[in-house]
N, CA, C and O atoms as a GROMACS GRO file, in nm:
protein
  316
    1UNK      N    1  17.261  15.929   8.493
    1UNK     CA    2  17.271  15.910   8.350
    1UNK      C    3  17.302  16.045   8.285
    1UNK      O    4  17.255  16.146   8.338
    2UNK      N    5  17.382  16.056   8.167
    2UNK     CA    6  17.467  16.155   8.153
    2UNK      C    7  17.342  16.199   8.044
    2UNK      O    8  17.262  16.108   8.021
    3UNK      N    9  17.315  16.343   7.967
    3UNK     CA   10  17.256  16.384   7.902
    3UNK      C   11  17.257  16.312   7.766
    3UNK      O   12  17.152  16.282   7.708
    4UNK      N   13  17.388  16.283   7.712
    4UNK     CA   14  17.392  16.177   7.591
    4UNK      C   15  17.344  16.047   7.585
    4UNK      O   16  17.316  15.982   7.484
    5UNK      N   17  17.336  16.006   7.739
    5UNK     CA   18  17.304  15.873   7.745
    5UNK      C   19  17.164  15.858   7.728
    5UNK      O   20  17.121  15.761   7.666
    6UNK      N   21  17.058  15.979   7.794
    6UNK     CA   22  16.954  15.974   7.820
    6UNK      C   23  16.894  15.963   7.671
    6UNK      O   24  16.817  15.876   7.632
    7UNK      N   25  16.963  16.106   7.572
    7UNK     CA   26  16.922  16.097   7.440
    7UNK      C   27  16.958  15.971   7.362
    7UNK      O   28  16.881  15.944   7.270
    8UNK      N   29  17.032  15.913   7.379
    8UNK     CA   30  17.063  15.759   7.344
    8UNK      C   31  16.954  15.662   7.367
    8UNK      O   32  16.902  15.599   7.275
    9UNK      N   33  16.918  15.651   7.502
    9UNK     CA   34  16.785  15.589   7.562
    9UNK      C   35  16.661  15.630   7.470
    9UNK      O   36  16.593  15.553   7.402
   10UNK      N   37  16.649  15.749   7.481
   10UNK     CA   38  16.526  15.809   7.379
   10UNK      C   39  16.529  15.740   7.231
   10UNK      O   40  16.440  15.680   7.171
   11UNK      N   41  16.612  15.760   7.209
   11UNK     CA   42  16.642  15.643   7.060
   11UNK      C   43  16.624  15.503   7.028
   11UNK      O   44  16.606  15.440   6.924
   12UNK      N   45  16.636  15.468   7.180
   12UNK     CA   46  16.652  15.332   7.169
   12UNK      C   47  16.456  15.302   7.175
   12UNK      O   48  16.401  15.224   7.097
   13UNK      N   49  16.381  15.384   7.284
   13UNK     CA   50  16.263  15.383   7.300
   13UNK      C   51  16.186  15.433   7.180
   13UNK      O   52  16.082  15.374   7.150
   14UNK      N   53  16.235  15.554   7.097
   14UNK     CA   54  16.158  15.542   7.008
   14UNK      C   55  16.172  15.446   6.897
   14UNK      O   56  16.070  15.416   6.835
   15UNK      N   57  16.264  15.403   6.869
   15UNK     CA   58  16.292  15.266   6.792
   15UNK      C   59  16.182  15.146   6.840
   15UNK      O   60  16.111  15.085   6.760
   16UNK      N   61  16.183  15.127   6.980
   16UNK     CA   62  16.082  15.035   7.036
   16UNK      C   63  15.968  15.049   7.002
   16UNK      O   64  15.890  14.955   6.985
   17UNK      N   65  15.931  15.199   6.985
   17UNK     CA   66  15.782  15.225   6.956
   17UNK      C   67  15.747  15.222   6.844
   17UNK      O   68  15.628  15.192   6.829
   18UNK      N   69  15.804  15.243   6.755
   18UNK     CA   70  15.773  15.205   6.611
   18UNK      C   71  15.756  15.074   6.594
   18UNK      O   72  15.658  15.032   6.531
   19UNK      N   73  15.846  14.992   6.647
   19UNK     CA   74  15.841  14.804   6.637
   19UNK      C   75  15.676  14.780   6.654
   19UNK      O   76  15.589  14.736   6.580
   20UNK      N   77  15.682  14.840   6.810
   20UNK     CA   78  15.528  14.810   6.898
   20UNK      C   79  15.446  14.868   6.812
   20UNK      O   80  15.403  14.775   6.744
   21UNK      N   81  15.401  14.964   6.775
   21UNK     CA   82  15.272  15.044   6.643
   21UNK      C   83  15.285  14.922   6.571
   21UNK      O   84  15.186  14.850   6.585
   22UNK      N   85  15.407  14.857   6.471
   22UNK     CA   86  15.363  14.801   6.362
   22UNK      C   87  15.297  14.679   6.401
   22UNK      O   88  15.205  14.632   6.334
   23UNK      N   89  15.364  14.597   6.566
   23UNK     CA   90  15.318  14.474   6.618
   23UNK      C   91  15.129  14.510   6.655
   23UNK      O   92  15.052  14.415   6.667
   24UNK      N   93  15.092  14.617   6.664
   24UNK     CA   94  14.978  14.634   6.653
   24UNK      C   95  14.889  14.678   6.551
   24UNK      O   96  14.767  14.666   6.564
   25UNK      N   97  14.933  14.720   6.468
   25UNK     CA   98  14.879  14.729   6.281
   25UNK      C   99  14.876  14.580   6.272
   25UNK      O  100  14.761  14.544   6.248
   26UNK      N  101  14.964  14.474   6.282
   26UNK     CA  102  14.924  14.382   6.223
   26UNK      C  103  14.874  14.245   6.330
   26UNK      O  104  14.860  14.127   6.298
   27UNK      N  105  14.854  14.310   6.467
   27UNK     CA  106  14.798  14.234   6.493
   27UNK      C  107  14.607  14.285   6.488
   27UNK      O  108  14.521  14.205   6.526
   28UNK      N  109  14.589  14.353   6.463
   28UNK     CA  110  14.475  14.460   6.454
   28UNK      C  111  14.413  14.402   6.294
   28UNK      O  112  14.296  14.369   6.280
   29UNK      N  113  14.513  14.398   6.183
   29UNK     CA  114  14.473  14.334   6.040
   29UNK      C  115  14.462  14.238   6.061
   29UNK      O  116  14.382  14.186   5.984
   30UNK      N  117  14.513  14.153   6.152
   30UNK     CA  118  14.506  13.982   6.170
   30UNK      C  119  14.362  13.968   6.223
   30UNK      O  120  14.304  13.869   6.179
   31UNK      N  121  14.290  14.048   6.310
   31UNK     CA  122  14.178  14.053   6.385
   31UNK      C  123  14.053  14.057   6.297
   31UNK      O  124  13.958  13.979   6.289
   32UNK      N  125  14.092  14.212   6.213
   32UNK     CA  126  13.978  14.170   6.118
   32UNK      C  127  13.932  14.114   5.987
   32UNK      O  128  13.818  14.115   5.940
   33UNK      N  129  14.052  14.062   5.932
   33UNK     CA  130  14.068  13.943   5.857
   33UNK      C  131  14.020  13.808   5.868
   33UNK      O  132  13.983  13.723   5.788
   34UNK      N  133  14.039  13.820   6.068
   34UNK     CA  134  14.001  13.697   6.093
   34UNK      C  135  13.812  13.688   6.101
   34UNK      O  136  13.746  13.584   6.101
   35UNK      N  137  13.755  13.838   6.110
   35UNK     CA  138  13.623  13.826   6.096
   35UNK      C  139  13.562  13.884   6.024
   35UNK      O  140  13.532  14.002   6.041
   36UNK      N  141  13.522  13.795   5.900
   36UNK     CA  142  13.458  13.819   5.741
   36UNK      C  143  13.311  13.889   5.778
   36UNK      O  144  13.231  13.854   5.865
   37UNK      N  145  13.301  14.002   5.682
   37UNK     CA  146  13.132  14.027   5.710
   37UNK      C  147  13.077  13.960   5.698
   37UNK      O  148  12.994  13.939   5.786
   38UNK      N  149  13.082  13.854   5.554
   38UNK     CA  150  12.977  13.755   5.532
   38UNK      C  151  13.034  13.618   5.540
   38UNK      O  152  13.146  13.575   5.514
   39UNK      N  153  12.957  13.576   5.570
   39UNK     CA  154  12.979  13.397   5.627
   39UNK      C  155  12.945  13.342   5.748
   39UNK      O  156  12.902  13.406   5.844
   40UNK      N  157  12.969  13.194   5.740
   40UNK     CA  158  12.907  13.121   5.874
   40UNK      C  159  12.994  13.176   5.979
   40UNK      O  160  13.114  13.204   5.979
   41UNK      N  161  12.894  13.186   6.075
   41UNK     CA  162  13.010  13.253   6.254
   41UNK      C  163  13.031  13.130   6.245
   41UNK      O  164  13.150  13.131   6.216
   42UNK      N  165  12.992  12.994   6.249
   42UNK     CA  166  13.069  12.886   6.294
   42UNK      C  167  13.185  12.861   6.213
   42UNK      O  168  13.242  12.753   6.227
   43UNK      N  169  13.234  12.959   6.119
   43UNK     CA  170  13.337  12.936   6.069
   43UNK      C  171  13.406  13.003   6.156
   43UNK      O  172  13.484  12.914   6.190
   44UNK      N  173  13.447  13.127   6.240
   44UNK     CA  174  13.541  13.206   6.330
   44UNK      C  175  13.628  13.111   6.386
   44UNK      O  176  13.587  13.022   6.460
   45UNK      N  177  13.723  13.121   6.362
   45UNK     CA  178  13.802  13.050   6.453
   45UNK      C  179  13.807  13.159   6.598
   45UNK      O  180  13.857  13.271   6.595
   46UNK      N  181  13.746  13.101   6.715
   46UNK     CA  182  13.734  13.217   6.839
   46UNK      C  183  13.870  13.183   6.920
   46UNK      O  184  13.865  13.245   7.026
   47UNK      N  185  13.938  13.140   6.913
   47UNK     CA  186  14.070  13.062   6.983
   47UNK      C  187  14.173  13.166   6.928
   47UNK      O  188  14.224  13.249   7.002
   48UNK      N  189  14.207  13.155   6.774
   48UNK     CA  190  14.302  13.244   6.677
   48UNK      C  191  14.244  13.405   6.742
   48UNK      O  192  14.336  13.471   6.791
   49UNK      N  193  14.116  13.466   6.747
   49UNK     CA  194  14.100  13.583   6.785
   49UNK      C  195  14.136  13.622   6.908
   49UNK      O  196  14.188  13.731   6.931
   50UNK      N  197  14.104  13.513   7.020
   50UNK     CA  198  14.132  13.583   7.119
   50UNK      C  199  14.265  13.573   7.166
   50UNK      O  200  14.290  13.643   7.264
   51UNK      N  201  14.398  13.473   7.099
   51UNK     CA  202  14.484  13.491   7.097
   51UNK      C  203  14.555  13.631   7.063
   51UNK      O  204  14.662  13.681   7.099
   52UNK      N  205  14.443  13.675   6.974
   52UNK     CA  206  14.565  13.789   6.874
   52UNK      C  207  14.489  13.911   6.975
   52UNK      O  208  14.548  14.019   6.983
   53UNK      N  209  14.369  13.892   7.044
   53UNK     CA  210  14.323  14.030   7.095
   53UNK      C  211  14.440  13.954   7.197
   53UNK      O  212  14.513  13.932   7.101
   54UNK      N  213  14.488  13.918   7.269
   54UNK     CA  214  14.547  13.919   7.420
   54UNK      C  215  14.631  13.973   7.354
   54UNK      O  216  14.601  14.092   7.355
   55UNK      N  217  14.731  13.958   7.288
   55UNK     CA  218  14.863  13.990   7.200
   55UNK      C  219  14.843  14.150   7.180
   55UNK      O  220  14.920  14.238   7.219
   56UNK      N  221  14.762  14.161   7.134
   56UNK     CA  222  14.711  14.295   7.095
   56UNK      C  223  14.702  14.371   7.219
   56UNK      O  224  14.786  14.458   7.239
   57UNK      N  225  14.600  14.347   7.314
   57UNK     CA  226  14.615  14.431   7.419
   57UNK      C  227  14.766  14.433   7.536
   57UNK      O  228  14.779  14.526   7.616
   58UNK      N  229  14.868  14.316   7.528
   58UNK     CA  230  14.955  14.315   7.586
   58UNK      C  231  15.064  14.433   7.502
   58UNK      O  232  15.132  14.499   7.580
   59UNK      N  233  15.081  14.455   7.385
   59UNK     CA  234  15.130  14.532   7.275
   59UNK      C  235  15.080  14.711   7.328
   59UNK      O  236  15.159  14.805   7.338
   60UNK      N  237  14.966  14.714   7.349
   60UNK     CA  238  14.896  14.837   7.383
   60UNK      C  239  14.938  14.893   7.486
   60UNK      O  240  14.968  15.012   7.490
   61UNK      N  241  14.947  14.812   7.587
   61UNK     CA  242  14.947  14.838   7.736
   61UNK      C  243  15.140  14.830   7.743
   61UNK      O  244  15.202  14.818   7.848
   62UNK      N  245  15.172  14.834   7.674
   62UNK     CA  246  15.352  14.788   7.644
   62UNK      C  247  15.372  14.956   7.546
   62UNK      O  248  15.467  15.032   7.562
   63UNK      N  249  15.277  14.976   7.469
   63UNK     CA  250  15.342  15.119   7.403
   63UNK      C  251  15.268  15.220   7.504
   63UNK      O  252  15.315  15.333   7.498
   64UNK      N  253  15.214  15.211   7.552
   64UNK     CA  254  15.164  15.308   7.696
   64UNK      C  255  15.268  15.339   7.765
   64UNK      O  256  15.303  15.455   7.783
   65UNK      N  257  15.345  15.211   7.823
   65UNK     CA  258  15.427  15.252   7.941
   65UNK      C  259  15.569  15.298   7.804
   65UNK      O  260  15.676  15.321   7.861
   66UNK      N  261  15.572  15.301   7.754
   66UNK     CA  262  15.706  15.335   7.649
   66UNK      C  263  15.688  15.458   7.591
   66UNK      O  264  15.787  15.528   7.570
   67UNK      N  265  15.575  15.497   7.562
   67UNK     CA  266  15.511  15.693   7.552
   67UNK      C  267  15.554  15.774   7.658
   67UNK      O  268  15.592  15.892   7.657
   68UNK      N  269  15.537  15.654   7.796
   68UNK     CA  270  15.541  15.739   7.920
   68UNK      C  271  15.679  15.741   7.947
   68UNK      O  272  15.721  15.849   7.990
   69UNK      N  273  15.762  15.650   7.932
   69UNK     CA  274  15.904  15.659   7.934
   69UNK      C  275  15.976  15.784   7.844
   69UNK      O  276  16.062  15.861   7.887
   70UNK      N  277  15.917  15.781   7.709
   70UNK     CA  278  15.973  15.832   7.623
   70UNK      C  279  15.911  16.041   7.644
   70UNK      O  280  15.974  16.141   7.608
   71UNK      N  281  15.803  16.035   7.699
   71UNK     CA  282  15.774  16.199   7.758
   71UNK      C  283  15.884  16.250   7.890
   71UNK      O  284  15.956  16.349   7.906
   72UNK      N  285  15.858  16.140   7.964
   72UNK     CA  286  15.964  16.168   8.107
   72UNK      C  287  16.109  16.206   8.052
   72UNK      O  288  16.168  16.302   8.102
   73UNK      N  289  16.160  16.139   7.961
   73UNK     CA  290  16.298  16.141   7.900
   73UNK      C  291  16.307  16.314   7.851
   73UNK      O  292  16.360  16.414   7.900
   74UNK      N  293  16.218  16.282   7.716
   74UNK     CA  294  16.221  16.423   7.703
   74UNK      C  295  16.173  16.582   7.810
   74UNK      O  296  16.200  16.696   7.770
   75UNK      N  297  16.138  16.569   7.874
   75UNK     CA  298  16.083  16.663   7.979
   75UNK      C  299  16.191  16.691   8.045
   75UNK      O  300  16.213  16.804   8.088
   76UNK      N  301  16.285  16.576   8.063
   76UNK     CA  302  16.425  16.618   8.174
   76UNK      C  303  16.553  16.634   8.049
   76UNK      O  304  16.674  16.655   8.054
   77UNK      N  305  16.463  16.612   7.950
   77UNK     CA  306  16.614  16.698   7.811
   77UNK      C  307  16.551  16.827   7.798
   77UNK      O  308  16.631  16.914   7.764
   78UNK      N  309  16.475  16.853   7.809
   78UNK     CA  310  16.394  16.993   7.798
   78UNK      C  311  16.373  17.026   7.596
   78UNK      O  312  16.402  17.118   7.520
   79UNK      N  313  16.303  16.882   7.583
   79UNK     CA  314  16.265  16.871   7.455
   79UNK      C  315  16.123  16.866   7.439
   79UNK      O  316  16.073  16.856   7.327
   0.00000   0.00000   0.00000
């Protein structure tokens, strides 16, 4: 991969990572929205939460390996 291409790639990954941060801001607001300080727990919907935590932690574990992509990139641009 040619040096332009790589910095191209880097672009494209940090573009990804911004997507992924915001898919986790709002799946993170969805979380604690979904649990009111005050009120009945038998109101929680526990189904909607643990949907949005799996989502959430699949999102996490997805901008991990895309940090790590995006350091390796730069390290061999000598950025």
């Amino acid at each position: 991969m040619s040096r332009l291409e790589e910095m191209g790639h880097r672009e494209e990954l940090r573009t990804r990572r911004r997507i992924i941060e915001a898919e986790i801001t709002s799946h993170s607001d969805s979380i604690r929205a979904a649990l009111p300080l005050a009120g009945n727990l038998e109101d929680i919907d526990g189904e909607y939460i643990m949907m949005l935590a799996i989502k959430l932690n699949e999102r996490v574990q997805e901008l991990r390996g895309v940090k790590r992509k995006i350091e390796v990139l730069e390290r061999e641009l000598g950025l």
